[in-house]
Biopython code that builds the backbone (N, CA, C, O; Angstrom):
import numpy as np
from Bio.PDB.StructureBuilder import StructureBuilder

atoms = [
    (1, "UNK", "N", (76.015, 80.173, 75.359)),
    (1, "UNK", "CA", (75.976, 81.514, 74.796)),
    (1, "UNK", "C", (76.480, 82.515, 75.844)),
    (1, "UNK", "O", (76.040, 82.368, 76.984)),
    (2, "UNK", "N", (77.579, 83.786, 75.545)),
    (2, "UNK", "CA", (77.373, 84.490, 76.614)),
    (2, "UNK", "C", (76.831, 85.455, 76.763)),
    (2, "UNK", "O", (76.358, 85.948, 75.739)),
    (3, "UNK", "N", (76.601, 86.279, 78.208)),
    (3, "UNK", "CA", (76.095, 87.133, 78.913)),
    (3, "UNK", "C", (76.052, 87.985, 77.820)),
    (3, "UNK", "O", (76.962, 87.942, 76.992)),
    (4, "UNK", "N", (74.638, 89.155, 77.639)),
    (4, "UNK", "CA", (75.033, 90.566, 76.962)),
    (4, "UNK", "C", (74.597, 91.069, 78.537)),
    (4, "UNK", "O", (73.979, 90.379, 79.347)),
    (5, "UNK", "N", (74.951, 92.068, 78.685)),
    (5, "UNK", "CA", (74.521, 93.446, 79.902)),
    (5, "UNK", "C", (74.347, 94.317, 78.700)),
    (5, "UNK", "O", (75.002, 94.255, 77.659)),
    (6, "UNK", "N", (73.335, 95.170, 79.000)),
    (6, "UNK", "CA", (72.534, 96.103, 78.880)),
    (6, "UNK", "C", (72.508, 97.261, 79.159)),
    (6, "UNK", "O", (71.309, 97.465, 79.347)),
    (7, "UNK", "N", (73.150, 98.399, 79.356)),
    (7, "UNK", "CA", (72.606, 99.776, 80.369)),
    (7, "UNK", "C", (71.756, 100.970, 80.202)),
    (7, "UNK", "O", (72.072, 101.759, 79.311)),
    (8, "UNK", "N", (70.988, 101.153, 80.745)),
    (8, "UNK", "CA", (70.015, 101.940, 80.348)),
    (8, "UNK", "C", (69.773, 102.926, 81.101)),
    (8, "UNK", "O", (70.202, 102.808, 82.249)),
    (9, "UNK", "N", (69.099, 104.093, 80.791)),
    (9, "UNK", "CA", (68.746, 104.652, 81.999)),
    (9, "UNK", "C", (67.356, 105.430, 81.296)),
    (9, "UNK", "O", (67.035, 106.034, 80.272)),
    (10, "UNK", "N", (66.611, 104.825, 82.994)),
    (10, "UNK", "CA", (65.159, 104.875, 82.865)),
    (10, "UNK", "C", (64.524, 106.385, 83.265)),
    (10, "UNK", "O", (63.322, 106.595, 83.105)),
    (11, "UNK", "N", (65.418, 107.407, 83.791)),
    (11, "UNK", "CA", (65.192, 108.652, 84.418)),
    (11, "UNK", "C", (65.865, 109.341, 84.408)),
    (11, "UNK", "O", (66.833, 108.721, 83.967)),
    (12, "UNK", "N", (66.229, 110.461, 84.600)),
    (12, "UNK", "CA", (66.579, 111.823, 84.970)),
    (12, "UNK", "C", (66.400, 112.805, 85.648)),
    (12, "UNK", "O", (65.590, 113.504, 85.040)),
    (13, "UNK", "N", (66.772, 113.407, 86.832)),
    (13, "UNK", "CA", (66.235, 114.407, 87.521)),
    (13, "UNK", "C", (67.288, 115.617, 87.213)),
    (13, "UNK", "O", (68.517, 115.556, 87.223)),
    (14, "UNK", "N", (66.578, 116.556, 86.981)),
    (14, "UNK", "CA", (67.108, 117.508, 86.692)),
    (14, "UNK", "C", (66.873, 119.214, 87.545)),
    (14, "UNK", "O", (66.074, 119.196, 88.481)),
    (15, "UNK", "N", (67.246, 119.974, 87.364)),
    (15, "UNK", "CA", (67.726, 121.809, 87.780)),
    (15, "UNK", "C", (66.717, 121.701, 86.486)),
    (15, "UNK", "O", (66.893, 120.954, 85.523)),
    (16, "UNK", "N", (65.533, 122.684, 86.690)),
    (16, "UNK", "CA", (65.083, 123.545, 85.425)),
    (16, "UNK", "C", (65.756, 124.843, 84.852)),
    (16, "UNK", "O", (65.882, 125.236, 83.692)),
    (17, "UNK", "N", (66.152, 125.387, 86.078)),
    (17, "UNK", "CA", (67.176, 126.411, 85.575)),
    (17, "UNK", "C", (68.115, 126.828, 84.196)),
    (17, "UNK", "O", (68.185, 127.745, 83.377)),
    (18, "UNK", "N", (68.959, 125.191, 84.583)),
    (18, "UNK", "CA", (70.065, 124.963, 83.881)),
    (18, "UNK", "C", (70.430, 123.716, 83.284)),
    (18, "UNK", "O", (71.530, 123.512, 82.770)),
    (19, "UNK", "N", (69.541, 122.922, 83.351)),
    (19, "UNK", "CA", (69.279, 121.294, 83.033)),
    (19, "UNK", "C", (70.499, 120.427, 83.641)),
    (19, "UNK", "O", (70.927, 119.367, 83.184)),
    (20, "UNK", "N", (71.006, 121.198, 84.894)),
    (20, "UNK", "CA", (72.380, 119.863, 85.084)),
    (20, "UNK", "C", (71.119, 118.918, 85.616)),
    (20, "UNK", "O", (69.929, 119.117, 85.858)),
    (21, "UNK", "N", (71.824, 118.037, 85.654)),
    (21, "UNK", "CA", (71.487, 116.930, 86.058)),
    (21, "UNK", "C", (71.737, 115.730, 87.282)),
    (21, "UNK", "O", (72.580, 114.833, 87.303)),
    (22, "UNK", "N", (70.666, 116.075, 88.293)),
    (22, "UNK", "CA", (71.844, 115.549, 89.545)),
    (22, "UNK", "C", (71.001, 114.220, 90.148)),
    (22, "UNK", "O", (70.842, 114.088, 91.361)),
    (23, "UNK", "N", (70.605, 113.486, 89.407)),
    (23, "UNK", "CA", (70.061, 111.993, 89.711)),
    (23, "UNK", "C", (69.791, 111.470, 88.373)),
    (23, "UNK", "O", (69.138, 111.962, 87.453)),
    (24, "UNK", "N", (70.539, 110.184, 88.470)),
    (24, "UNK", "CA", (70.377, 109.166, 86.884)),
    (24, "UNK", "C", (69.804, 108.157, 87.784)),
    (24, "UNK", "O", (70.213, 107.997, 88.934)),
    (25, "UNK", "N", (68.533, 107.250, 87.072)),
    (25, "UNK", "CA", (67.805, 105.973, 87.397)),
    (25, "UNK", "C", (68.414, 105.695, 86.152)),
    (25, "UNK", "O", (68.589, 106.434, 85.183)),
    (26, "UNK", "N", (68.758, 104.317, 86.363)),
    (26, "UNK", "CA", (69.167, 103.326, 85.509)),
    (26, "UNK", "C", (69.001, 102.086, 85.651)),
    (26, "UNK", "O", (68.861, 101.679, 86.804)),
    (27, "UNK", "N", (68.968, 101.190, 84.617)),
    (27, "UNK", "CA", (68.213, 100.001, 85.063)),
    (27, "UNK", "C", (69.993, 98.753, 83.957)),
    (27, "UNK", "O", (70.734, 99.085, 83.033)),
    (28, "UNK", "N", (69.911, 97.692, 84.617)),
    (28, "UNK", "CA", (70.912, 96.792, 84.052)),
    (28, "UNK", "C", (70.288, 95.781, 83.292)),
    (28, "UNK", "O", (69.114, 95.972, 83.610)),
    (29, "UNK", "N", (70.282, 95.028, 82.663)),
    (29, "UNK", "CA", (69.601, 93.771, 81.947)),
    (29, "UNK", "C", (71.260, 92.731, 81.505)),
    (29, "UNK", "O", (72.322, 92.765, 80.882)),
    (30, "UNK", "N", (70.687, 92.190, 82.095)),
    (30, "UNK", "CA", (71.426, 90.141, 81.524)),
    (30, "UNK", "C", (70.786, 89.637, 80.677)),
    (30, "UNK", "O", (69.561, 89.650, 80.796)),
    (31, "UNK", "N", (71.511, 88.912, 79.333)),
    (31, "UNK", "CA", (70.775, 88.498, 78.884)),
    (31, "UNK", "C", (71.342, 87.125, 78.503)),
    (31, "UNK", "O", (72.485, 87.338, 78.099)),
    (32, "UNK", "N", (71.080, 85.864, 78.447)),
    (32, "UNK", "CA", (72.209, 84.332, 78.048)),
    (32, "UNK", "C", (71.835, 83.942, 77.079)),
    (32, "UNK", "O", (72.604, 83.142, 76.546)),
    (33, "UNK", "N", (70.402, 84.275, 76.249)),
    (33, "UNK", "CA", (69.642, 83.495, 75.201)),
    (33, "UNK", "C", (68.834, 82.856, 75.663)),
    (33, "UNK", "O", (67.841, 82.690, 74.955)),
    (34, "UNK", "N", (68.844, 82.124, 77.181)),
    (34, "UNK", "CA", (67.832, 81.447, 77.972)),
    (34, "UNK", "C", (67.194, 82.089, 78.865)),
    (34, "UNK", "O", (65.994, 81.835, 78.764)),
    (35, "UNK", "N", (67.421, 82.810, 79.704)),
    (35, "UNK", "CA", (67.389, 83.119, 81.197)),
    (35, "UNK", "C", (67.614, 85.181, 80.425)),
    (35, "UNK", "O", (68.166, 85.546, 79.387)),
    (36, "UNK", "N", (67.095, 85.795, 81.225)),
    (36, "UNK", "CA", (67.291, 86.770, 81.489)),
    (36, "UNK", "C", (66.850, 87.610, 82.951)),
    (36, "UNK", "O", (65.741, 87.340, 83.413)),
    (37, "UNK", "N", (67.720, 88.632, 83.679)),
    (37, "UNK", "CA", (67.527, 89.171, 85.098)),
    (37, "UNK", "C", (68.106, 90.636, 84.989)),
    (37, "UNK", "O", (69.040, 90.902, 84.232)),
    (38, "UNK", "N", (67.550, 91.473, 85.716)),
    (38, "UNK", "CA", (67.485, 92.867, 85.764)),
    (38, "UNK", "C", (68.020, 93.468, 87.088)),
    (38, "UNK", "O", (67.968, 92.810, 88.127)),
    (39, "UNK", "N", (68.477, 94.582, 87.052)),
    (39, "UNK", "CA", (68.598, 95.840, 88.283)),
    (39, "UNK", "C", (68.582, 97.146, 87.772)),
    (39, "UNK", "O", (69.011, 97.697, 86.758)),
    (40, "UNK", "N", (67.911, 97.503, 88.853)),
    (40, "UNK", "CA", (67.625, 98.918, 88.711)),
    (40, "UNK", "C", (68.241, 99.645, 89.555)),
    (40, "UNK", "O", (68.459, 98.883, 90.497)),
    (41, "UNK", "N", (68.753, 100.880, 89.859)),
    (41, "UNK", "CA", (69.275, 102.117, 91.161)),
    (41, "UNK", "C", (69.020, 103.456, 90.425)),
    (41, "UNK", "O", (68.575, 103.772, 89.321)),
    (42, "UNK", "N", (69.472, 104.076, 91.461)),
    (42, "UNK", "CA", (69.889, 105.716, 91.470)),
    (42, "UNK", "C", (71.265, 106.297, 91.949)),
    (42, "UNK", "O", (72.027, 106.209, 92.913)),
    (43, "UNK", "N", (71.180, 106.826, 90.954)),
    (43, "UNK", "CA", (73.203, 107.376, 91.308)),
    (43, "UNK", "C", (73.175, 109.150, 91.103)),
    (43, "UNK", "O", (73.263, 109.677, 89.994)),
    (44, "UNK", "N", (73.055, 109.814, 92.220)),
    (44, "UNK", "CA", (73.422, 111.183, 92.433)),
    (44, "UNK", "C", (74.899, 111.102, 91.724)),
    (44, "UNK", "O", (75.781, 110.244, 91.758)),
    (45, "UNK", "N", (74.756, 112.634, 90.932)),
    (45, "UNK", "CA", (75.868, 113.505, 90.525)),
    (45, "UNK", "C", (76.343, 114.539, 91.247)),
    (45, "UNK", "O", (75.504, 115.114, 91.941)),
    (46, "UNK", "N", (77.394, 114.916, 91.279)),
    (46, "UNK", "CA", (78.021, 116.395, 91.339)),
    (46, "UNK", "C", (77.743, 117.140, 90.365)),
    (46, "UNK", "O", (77.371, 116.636, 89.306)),
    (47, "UNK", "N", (77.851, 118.343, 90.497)),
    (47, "UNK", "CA", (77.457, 119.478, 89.504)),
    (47, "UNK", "C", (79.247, 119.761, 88.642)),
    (47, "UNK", "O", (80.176, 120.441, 89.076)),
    (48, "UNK", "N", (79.200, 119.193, 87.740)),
    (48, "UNK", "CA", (80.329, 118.885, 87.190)),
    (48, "UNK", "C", (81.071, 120.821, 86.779)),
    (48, "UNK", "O", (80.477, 121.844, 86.441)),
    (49, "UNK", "N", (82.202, 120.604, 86.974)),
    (49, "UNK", "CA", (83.193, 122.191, 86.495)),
    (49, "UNK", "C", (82.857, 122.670, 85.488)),
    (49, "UNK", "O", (82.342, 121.791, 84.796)),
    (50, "UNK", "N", (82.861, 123.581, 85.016)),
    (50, "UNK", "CA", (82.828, 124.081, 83.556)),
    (50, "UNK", "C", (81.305, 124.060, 82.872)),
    (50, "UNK", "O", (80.264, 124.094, 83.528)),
    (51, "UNK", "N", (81.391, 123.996, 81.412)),
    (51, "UNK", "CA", (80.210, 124.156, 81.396)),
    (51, "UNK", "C", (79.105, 123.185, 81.274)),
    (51, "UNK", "O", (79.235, 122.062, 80.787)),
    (52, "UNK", "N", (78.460, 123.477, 81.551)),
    (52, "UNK", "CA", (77.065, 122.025, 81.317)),
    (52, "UNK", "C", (76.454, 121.171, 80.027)),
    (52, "UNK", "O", (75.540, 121.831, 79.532)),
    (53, "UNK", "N", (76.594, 120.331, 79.555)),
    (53, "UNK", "CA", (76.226, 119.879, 78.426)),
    (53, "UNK", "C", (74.306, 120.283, 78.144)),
    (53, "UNK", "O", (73.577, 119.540, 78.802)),
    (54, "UNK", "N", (73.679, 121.176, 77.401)),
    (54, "UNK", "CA", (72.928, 121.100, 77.521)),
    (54, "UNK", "C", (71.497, 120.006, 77.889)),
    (54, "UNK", "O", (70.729, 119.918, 76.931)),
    (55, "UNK", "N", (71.291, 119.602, 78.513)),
    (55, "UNK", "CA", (70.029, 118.595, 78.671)),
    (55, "UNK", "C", (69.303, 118.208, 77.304)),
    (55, "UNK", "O", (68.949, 117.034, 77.197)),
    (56, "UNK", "N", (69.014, 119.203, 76.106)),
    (56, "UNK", "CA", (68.430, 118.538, 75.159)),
    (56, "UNK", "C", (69.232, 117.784, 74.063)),
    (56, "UNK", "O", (68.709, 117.289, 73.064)),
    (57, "UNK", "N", (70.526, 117.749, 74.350)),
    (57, "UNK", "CA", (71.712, 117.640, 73.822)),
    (57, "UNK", "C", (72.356, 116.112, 74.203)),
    (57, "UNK", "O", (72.872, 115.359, 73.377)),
    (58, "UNK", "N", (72.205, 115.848, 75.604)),
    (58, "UNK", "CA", (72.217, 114.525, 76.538)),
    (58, "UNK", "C", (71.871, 113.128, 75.419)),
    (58, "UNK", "O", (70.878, 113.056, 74.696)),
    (59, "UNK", "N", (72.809, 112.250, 75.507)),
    (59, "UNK", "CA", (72.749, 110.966, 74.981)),
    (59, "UNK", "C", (72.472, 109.959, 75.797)),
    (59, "UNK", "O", (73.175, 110.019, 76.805)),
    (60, "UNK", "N", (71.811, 109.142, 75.787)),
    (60, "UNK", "CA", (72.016, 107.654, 76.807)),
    (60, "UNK", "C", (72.911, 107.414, 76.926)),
    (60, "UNK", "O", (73.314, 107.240, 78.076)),
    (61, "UNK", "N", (74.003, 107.210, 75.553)),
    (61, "UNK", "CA", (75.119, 107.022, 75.867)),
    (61, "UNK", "C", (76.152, 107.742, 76.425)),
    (61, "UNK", "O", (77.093, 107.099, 76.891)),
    (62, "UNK", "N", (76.173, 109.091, 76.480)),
    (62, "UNK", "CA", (76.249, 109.771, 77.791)),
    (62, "UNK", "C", (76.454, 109.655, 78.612)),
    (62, "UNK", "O", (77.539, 109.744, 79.188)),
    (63, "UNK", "N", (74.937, 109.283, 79.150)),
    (63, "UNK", "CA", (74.776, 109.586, 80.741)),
    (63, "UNK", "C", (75.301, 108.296, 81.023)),
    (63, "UNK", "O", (76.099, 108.282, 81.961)),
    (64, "UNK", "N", (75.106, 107.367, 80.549)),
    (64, "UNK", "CA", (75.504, 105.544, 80.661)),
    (64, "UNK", "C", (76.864, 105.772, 81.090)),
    (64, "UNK", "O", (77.425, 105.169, 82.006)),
    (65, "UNK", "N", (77.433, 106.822, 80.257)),
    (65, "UNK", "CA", (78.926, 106.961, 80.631)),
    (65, "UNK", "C", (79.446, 107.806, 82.051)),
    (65, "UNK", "O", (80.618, 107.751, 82.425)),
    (66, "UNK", "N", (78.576, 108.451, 82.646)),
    (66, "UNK", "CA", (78.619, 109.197, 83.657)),
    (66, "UNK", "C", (78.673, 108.035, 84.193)),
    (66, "UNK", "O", (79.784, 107.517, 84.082)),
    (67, "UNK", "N", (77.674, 107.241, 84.893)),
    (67, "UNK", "CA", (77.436, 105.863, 85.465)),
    (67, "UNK", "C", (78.246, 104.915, 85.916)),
    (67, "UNK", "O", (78.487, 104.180, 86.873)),
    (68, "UNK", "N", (78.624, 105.277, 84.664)),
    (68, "UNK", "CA", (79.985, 103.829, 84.664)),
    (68, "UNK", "C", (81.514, 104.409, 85.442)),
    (68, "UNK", "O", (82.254, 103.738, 86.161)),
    (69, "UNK", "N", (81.689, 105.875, 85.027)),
    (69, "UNK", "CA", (82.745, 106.513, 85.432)),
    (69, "UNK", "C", (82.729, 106.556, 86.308)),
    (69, "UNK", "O", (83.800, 106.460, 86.906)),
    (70, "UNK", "N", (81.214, 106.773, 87.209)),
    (70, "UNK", "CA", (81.093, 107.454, 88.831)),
    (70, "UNK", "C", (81.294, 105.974, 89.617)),
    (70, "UNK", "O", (82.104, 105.798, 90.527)),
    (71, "UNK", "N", (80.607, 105.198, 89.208)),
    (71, "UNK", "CA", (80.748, 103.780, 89.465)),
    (71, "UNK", "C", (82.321, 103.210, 89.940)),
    (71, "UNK", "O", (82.797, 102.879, 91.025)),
    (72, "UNK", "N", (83.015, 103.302, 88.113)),
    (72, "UNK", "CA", (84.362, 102.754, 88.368)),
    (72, "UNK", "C", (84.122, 101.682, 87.672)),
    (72, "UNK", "O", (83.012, 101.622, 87.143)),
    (73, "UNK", "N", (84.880, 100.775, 87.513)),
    (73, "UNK", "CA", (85.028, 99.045, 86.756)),
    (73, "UNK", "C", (84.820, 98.490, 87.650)),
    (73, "UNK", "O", (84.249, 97.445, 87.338)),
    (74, "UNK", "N", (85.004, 98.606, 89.037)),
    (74, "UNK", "CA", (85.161, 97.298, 89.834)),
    (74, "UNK", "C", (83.620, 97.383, 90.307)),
    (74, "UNK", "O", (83.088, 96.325, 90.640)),
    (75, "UNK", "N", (82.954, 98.445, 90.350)),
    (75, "UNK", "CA", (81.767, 98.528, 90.772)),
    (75, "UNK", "C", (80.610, 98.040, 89.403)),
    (75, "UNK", "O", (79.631, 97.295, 89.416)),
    (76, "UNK", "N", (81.068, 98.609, 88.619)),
    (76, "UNK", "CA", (80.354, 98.088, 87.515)),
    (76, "UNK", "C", (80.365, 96.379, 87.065)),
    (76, "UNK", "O", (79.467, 95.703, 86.563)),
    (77, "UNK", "N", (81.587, 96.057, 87.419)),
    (77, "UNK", "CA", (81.770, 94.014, 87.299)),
    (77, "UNK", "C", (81.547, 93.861, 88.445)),
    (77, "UNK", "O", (81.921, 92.699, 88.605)),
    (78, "UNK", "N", (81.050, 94.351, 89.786)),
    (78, "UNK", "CA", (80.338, 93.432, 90.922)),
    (78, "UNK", "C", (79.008, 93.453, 90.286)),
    (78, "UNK", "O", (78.351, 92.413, 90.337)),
    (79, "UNK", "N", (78.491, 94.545, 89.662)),
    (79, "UNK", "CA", (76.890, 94.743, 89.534)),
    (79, "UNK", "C", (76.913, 93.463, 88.404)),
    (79, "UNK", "O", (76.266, 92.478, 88.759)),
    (80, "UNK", "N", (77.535, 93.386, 87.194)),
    (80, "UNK", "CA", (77.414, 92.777, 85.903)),
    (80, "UNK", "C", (77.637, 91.097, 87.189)),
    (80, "UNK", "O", (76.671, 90.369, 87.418)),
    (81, "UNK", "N", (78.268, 90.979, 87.470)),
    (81, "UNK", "CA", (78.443, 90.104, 88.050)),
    (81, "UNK", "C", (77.508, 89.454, 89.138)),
    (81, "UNK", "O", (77.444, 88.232, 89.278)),
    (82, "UNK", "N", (76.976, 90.112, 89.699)),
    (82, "UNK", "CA", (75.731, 89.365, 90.696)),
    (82, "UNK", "C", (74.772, 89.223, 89.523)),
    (82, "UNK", "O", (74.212, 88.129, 89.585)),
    (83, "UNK", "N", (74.432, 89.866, 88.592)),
    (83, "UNK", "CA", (73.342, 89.628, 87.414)),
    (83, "UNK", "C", (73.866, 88.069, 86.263)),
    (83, "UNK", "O", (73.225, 87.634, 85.306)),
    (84, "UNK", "N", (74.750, 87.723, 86.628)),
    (84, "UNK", "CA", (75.508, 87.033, 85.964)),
    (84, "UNK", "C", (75.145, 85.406, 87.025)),
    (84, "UNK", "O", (74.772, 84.287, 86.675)),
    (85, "UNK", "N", (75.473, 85.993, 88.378)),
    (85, "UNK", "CA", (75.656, 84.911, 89.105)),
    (85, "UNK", "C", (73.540, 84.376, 89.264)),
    (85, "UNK", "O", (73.311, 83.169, 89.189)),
    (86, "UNK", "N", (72.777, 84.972, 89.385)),
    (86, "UNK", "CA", (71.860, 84.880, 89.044)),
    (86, "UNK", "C", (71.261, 84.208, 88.249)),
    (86, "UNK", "O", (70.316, 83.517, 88.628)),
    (87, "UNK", "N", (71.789, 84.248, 86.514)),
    (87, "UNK", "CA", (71.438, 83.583, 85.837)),
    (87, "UNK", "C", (72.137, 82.387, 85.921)),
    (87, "UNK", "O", (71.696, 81.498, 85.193)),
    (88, "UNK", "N", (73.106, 82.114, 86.604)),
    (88, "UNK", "CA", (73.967, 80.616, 86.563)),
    (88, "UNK", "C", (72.922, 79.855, 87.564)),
    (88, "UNK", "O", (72.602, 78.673, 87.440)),
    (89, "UNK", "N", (72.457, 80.724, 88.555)),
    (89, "UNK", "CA", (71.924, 79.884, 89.053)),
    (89, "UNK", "C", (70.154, 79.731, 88.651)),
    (89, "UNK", "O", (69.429, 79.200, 89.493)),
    (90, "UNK", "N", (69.701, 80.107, 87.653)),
    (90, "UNK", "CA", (68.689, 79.512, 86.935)),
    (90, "UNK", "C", (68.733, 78.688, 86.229)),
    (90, "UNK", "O", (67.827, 77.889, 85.991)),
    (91, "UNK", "N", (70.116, 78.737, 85.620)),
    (91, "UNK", "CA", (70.291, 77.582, 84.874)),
    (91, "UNK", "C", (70.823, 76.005, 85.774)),
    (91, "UNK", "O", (70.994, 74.858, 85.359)),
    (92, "UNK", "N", (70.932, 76.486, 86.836)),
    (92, "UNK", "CA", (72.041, 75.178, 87.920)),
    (92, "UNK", "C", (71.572, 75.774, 89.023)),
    (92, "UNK", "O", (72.086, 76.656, 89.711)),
    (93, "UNK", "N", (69.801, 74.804, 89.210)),
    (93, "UNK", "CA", (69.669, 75.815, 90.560)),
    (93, "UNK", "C", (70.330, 74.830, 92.316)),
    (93, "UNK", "O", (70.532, 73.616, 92.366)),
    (94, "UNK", "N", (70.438, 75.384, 92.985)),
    (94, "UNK", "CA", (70.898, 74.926, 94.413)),
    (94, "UNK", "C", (69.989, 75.164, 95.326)),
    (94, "UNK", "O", (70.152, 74.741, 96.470)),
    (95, "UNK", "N", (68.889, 75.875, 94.972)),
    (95, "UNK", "CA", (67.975, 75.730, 96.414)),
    (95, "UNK", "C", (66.540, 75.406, 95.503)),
    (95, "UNK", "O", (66.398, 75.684, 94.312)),
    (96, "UNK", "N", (65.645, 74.826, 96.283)),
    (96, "UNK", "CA", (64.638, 74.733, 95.674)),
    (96, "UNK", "C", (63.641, 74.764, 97.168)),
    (96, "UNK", "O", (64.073, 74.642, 98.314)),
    (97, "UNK", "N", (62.035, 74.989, 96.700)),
    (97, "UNK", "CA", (60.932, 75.491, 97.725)),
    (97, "UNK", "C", (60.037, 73.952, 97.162)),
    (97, "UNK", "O", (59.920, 73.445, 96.047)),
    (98, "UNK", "N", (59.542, 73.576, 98.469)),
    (98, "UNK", "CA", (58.034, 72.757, 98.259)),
    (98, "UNK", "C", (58.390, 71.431, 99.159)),
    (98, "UNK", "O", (59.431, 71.334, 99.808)),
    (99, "UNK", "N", (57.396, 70.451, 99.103)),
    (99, "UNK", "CA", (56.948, 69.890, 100.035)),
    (99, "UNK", "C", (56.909, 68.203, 99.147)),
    (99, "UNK", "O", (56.172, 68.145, 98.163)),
    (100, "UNK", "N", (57.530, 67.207, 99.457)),
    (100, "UNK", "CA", (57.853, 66.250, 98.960)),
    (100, "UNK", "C", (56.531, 65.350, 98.110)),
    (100, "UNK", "O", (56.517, 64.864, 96.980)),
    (101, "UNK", "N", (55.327, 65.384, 99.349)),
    (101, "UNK", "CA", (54.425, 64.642, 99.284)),
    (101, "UNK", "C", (53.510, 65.289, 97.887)),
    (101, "UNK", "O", (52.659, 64.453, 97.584)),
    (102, "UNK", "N", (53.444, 66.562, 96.936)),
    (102, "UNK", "CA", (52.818, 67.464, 96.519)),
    (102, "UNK", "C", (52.876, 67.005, 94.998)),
    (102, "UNK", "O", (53.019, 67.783, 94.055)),
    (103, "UNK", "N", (52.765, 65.854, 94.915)),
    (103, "UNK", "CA", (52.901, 65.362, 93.353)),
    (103, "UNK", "C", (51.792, 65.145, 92.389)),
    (103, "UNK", "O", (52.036, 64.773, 91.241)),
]
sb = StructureBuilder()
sb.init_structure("model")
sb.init_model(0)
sb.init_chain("A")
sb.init_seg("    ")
for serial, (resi, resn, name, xyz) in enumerate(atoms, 1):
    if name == "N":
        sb.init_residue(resn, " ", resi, " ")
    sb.init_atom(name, np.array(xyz, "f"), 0.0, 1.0, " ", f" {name:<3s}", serial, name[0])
structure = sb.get_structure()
């Protein structure tokens, strides 16, 4: 089955003033049908030109899109990608912990 990614964002910090918005928490999710693995960060904004989209107005999908833009593709497929490499290796693991005699 393949990978879904997920993007979300779990926060907002905001200007009361004027509701820009100059810190997104966001969180990533993998998902295979078997296995699922997560990340979370924080990504400061610039106070973007022109005018401000009001704050009560703000979509996930939105801000998801700020994220991704500020990010870039290549930053966004390293992230999708270590969440990816993760679950390959739950499914095909290469290291394992414990002690032979422990049966």
């Amino acid at each position: 089955m393949a990978t879904t990614f997920d993007w979300k964002i779990a926060n907002l910090e905001r200007e009361t003033s004027d509701g820009y918005v100059f810190t997104v928490h966001y969180t990533v999710s993998a998902e295979d049908g078997t296995y699922s693995e997560g990340a979370y960060g924080s990504l400061g904004l610039e106070r973007p030109e022109g005018d401000l989209i009001p704050f009560d107005s703000l979509t996930e999908e939105t801000v998801v899109g700020w994220v991704k833009e500020k990010f870039g593709d290549e930053k966004v497929t390293e992230i999708e990608a270590a969440l990816q490499a993760r679950l390959d290796e739950k499914h095909t693991p290469t290291k394992a912990a414990g002690v032979p005699w422990a049966n």
